[in-house]
mmCIF file as Biopython writes it, N, C-alpha, C and O atoms, coordinates in Angstrom:
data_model
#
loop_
_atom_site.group_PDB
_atom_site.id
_atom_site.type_symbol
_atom_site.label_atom_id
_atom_site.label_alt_id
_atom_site.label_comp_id
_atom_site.label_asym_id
_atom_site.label_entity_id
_atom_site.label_seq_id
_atom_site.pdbx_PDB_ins_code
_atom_site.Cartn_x
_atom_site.Cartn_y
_atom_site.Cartn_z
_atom_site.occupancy
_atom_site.B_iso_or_equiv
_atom_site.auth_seq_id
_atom_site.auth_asym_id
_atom_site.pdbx_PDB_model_num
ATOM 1   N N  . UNK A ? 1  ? 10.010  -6.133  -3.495 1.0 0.0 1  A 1 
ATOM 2   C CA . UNK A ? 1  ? 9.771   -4.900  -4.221 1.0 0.0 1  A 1 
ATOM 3   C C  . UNK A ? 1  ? 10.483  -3.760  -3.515 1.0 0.0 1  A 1 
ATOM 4   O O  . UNK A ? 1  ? 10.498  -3.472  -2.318 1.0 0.0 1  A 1 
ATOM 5   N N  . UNK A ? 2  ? 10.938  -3.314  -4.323 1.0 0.0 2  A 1 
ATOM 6   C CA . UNK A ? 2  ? 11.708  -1.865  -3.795 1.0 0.0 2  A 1 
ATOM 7   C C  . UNK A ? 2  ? 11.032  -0.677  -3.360 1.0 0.0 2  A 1 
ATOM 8   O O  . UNK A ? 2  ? 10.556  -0.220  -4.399 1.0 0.0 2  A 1 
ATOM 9   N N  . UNK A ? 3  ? 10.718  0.090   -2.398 1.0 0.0 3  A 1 
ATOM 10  C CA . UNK A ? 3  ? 10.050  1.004   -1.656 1.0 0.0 3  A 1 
ATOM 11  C C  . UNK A ? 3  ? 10.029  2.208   -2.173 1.0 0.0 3  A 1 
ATOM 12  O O  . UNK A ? 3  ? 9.070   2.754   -2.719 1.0 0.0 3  A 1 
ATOM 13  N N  . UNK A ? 4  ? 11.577  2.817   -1.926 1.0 0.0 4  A 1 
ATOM 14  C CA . UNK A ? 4  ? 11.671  3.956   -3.134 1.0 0.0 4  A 1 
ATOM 15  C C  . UNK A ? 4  ? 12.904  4.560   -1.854 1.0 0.0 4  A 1 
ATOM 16  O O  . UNK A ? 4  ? 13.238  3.772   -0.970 1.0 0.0 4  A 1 
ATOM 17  N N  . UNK A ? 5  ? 13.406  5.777   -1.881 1.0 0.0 5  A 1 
ATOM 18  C CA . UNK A ? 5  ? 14.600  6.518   -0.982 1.0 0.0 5  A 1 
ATOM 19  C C  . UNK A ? 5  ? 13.903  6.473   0.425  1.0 0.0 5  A 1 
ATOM 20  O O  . UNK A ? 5  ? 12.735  6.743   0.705  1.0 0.0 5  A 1 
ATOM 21  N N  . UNK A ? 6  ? 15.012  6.028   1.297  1.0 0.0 6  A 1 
ATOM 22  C CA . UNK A ? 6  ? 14.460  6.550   2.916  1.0 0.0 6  A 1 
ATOM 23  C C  . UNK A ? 6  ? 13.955  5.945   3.382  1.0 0.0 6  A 1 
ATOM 24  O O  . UNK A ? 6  ? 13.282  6.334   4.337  1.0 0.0 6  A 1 
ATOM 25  N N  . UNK A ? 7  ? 13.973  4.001   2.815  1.0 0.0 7  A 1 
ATOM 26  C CA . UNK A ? 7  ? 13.620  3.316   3.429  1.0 0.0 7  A 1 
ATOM 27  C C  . UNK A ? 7  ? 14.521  2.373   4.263  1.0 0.0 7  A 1 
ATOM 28  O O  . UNK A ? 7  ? 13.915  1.588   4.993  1.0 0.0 7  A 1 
ATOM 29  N N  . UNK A ? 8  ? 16.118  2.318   4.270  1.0 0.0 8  A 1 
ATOM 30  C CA . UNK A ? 8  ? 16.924  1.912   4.697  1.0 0.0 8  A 1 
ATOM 31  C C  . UNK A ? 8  ? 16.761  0.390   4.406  1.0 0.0 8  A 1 
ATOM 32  O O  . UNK A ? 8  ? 16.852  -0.175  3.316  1.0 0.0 8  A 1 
ATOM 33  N N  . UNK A ? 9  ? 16.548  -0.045  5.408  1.0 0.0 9  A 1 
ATOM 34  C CA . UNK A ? 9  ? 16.746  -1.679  5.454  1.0 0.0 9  A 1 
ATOM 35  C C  . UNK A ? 9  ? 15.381  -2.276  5.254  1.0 0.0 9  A 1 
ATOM 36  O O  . UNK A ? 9  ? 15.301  -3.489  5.061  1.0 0.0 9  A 1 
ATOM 37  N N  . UNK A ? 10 ? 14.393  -1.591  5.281  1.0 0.0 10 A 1 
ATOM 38  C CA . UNK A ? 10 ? 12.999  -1.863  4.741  1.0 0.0 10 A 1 
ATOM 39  C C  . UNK A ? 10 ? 13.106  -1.852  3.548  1.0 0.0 10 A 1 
ATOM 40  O O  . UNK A ? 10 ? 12.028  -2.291  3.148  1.0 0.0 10 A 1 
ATOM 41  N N  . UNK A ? 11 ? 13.759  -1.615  2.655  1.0 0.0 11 A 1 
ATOM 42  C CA . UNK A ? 11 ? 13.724  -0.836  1.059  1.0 0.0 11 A 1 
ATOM 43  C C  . UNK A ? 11 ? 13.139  -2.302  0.339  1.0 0.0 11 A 1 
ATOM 44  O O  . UNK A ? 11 ? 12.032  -2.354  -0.197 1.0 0.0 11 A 1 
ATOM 45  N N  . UNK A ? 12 ? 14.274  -3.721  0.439  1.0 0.0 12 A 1 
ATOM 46  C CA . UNK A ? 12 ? 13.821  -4.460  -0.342 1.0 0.0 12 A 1 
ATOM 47  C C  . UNK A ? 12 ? 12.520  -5.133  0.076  1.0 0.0 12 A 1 
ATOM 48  O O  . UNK A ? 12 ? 12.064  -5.864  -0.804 1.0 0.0 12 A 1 
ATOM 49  N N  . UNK A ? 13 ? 11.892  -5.076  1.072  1.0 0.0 13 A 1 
ATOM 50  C CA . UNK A ? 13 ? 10.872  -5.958  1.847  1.0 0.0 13 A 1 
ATOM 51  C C  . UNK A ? 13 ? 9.461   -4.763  2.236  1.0 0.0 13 A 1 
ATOM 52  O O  . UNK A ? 13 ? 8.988   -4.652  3.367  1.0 0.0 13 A 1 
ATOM 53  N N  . UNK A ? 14 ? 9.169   -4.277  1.488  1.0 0.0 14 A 1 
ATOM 54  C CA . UNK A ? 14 ? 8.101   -3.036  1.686  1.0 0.0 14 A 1 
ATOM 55  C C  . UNK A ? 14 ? 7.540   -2.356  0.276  1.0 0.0 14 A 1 
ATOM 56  O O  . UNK A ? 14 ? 8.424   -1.981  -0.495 1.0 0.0 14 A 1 
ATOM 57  N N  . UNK A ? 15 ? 6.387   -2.190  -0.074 1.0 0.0 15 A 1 
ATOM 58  C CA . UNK A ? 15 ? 5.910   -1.194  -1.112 1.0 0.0 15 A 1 
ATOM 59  C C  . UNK A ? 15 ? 4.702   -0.577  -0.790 1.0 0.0 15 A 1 
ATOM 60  O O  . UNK A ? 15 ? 3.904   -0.955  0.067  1.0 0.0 15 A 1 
ATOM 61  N N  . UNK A ? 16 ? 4.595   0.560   -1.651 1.0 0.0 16 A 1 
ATOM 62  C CA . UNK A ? 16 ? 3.766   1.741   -1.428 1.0 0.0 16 A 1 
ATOM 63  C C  . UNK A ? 16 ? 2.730   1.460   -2.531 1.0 0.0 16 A 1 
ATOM 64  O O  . UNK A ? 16 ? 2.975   1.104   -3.684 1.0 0.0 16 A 1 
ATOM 65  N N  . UNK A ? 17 ? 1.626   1.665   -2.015 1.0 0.0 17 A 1 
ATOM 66  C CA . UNK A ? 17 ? 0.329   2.144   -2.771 1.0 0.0 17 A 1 
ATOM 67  C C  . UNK A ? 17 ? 0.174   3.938   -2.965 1.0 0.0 17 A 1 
ATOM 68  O O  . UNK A ? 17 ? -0.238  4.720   -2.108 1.0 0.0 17 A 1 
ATOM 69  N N  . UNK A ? 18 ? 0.578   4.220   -4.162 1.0 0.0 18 A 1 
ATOM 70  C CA . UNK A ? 18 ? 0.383   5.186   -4.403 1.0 0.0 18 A 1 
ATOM 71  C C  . UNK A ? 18 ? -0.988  5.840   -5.004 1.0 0.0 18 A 1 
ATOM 72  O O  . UNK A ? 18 ? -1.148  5.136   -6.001 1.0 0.0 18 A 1 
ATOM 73  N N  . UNK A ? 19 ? -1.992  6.701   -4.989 1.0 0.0 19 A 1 
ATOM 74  C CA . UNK A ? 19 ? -2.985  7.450   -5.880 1.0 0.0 19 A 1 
ATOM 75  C C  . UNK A ? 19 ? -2.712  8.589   -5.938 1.0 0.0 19 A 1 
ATOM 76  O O  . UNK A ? 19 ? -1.842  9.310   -5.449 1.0 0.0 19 A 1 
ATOM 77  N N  . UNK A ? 20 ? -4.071  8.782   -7.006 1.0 0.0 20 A 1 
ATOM 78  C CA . UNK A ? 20 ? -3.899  9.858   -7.891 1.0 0.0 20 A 1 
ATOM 79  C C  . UNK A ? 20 ? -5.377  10.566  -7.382 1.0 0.0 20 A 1 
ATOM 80  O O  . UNK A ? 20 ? -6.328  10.007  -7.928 1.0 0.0 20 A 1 
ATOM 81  N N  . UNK A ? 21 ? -5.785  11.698  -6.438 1.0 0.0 21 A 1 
ATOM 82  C CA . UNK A ? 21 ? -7.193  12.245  -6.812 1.0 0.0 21 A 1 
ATOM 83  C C  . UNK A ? 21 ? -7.602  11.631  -4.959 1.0 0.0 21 A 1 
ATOM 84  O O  . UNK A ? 21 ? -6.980  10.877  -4.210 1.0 0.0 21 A 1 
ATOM 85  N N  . UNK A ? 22 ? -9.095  12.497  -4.768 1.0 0.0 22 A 1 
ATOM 86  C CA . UNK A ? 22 ? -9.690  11.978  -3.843 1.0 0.0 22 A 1 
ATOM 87  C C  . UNK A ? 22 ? -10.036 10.641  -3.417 1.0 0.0 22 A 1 
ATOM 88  O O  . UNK A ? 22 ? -10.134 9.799   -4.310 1.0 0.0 22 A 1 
ATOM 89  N N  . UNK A ? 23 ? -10.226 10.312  -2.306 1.0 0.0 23 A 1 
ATOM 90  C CA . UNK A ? 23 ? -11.028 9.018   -2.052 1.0 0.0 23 A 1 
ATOM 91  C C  . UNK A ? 23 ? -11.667 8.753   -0.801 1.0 0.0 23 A 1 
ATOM 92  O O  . UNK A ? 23 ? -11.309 9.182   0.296  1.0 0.0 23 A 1 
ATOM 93  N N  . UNK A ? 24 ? -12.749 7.928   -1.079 1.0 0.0 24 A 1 
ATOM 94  C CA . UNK A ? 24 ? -13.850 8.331   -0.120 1.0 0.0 24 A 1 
ATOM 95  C C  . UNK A ? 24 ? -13.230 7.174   1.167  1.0 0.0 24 A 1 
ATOM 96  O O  . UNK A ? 24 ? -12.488 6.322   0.679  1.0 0.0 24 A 1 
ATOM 97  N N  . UNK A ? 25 ? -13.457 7.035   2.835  1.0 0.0 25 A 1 
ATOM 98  C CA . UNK A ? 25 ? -12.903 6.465   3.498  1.0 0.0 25 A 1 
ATOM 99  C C  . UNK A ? 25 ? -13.808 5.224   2.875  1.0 0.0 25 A 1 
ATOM 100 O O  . UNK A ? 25 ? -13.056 4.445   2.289  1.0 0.0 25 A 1 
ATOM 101 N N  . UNK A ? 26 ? -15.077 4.839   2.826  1.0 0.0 26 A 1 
ATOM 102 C CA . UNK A ? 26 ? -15.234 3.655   2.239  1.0 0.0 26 A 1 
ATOM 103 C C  . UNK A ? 26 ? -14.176 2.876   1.208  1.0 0.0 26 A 1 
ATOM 104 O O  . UNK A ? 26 ? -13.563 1.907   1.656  1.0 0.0 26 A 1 
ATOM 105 N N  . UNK A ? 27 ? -13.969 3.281   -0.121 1.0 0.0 27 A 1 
ATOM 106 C CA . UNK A ? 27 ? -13.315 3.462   -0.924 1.0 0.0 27 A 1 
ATOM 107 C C  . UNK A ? 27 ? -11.533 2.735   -0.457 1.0 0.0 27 A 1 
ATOM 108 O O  . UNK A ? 27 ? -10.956 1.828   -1.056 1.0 0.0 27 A 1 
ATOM 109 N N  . UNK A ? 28 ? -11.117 3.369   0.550  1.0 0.0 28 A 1 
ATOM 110 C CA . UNK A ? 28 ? -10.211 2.856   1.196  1.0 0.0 28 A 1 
ATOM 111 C C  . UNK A ? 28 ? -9.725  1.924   1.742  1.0 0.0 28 A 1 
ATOM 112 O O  . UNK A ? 28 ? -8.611  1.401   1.701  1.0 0.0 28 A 1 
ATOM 113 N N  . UNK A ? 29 ? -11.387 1.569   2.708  1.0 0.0 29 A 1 
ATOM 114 C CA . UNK A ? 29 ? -11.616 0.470   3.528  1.0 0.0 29 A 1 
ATOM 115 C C  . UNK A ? 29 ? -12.179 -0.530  2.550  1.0 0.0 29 A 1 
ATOM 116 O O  . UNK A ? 29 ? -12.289 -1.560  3.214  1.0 0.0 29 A 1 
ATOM 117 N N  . UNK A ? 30 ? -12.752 -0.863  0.859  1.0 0.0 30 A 1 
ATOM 118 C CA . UNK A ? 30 ? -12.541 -1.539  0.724  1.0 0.0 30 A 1 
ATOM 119 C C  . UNK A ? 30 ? -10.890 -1.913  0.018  1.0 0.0 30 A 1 
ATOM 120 O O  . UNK A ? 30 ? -10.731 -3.091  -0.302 1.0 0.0 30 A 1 
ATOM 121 N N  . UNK A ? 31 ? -10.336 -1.461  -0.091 1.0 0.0 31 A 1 
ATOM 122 C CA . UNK A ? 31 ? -9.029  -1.930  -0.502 1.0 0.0 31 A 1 
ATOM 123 C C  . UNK A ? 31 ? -8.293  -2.078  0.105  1.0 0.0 31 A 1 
ATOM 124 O O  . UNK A ? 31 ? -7.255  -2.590  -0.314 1.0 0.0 31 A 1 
ATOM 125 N N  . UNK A ? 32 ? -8.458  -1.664  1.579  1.0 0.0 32 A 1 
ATOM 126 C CA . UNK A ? 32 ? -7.678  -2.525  2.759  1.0 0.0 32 A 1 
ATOM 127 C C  . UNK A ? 32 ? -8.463  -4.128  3.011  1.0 0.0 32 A 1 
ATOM 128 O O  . UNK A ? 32 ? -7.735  -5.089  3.260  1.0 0.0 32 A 1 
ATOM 129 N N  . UNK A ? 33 ? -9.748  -4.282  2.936  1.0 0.0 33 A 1 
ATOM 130 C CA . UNK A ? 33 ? -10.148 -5.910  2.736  1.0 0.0 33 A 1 
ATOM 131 C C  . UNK A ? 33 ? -9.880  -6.206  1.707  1.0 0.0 33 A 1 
ATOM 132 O O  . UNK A ? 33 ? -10.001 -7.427  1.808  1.0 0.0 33 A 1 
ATOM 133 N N  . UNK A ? 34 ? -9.496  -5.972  0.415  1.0 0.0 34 A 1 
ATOM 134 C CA . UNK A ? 34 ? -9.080  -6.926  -0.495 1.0 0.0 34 A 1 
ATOM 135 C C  . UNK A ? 34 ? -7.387  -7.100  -0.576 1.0 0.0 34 A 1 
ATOM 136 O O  . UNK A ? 34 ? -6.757  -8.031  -1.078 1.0 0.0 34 A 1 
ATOM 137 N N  . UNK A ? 35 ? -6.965  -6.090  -0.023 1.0 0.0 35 A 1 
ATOM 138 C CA . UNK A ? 35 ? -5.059  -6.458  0.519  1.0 0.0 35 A 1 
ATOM 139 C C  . UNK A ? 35 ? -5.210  -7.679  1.485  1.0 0.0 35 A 1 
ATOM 140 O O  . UNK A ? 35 ? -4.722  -8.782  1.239  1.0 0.0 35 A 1 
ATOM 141 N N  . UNK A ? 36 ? -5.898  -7.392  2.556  1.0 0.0 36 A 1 
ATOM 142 C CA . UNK A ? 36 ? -6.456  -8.966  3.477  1.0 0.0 36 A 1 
ATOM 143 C C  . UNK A ? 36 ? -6.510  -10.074 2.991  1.0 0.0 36 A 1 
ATOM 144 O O  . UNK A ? 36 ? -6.141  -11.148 3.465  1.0 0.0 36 A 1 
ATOM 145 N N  . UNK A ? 37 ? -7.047  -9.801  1.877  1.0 0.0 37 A 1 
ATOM 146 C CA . UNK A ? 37 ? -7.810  -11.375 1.261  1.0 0.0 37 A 1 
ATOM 147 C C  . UNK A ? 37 ? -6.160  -11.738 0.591  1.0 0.0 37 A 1 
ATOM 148 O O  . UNK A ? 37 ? -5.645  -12.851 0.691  1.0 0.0 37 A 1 
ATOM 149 N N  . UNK A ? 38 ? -5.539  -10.616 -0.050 1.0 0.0 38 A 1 
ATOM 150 C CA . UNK A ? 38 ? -4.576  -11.126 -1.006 1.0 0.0 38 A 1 
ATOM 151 C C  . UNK A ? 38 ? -3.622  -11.533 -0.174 1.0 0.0 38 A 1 
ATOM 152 O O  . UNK A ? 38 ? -3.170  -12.624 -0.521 1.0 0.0 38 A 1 
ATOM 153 N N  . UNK A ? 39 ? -3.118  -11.077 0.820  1.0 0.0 39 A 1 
ATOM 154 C CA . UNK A ? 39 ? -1.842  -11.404 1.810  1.0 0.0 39 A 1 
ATOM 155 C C  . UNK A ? 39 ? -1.934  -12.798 2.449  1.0 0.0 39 A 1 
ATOM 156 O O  . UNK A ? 39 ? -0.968  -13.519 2.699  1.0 0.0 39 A 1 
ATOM 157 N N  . UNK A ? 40 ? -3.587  -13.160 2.745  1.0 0.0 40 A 1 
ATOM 158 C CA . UNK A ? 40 ? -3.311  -14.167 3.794  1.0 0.0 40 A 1 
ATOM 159 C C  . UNK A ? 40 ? -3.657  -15.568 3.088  1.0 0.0 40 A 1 
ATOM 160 O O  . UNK A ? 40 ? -3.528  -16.622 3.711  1.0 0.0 40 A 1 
#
């Protein structure tokens, strides 16, 4: 996946999670354990 400008040699091998609006650090921390679950 393509990163977006300014990623040089990372560009093809890197992507961004982008939002929209507040979020609570819970909120965060669960969607860093479900990136976990999906990666490994």
């Amino acid at each position: 996946m393509a990163g977006g400008g300014g990623y040089g040699k990372l560009k093809d091998s890197t992507f961004r999670i982008g939002h929209m609006g507040d979020h609570t650090p819970d909120q965060v921390e669960g969607l860093l354990h479900v990136l976990t679950d999906v990666f490994q």
